[in-house]
N, C-alpha and C positions, 0 to 999 in steps of 0.2 A: 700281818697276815691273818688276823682276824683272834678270835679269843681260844684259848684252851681245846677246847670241846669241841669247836669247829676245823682244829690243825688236824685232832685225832680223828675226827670223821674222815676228812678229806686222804691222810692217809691209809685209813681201812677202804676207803671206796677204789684208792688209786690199786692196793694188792688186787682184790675182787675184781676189778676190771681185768689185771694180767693173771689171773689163773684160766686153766682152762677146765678144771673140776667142777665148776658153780661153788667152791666154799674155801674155805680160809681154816689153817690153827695156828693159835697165836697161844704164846704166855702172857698171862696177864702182868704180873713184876715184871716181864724183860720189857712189854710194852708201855710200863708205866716208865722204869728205869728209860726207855727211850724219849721221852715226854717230860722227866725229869716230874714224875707226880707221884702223886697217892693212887693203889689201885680202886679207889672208891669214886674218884676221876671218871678213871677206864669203864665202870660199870656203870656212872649215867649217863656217858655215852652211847653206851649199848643200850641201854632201858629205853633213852629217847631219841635213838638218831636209827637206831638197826632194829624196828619195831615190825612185826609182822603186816601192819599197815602198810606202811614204807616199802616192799616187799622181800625183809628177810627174817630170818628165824636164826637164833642166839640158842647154842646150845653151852652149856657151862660146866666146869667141873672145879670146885673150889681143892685147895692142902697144895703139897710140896709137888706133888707131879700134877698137879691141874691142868687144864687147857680151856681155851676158849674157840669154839666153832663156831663162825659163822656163814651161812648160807642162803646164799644168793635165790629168791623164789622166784620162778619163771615163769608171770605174767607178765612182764613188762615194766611200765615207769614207776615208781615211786608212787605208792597212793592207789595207783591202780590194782593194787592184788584187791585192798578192802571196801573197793567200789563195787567189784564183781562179786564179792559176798554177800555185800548188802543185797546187790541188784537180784542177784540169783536166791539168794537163801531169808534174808534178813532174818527174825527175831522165831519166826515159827513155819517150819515146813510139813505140809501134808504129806501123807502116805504116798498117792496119786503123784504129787510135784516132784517128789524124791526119786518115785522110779522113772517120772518123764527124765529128770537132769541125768540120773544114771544113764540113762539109752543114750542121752545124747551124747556122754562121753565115753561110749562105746563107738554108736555112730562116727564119732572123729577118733576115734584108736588111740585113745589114752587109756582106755582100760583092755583089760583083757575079758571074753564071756567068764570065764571062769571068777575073775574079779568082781566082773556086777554080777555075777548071781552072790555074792558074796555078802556084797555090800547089801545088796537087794533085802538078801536074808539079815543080815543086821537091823537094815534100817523099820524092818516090817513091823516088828515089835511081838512079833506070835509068840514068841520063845518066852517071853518075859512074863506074862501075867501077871496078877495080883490088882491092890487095889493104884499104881499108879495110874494118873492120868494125863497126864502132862508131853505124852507122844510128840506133839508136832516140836516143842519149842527142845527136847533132848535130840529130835531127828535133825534137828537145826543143829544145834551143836556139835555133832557126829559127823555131817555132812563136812562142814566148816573143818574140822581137825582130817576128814578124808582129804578134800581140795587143796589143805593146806601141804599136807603128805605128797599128795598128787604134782606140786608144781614143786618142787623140790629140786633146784637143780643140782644138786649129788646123787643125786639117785636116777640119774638116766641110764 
């Protein structure tokens, strides 16, 4: 049935498919004891198989009551969350570009006004002064951990 890594993929994908939460907890021991491995197995599974590319996000908690969360992000296939970053955000966003994306995800009622003035005001950079200059490519980053928040399927 193919190697290791691809059993434990396969059965994290089959849970996440029957939840109806958008995410998963899991223990890490009971799931390795299920796999019959090492927990260090279980977590390059997660590094390379449940990668925010991919579209999910790996939330962790290591010791004796640990868990592991995983959650499903709600753009669609596989690869498709980190197209539409690149496509929408890539490496450096303007001022102007940021608050165009914001309206638009007002415009489709993913946000709330109260939200984009929010973000609006984050992303403007007025508040911050000093000698930084590096605006577009932090507003890039900001943008990308909002979006990423945004598609979240636990959080609907």
């Amino acid at each position: 049935m193919g190697n290791l890594a691809d059993r434990i993929e396969e059965y994290l994908k089959q849970i996440l498919e029957k939840t109806t939460e958008g995410y998963i907890v899991l223990q890490r021991s009971e799931l390795a004891g299920e796999f019959s491995c090492v927990p260090s197995q279980i977590n390059y599974v997660l590094d390379t198989r449940f990668t925010v590319e991919r579209g999910y996000l790996v939330e962790s908690r290591r010791g004796g009551g640990g868990y592991l969360r995983i959650i499903r992000l709600g753009l669609g296939i596989e690869g498709q969350y980190q197209h539409v970053i690149r496509q929408l955000i890539g490496e450096q966003l303007s001022h102007a570009r940021s608050n165009a994306l914001v309206e638009r995800l007002l415009d489709e009622e993913l946000l709330t006004t109260r939200e984009a003035a929010l973000i609006k005001s984050l992303l403007s950079g007025n508040n911050l002064g000093g000698e930084f200059r590096d605006w577009d490519t932090l507003r890039a980053c900001l943008m990308k951990d909002i979006l990423t928040t945004l598609s979240r399927d636990d959080l609907v």
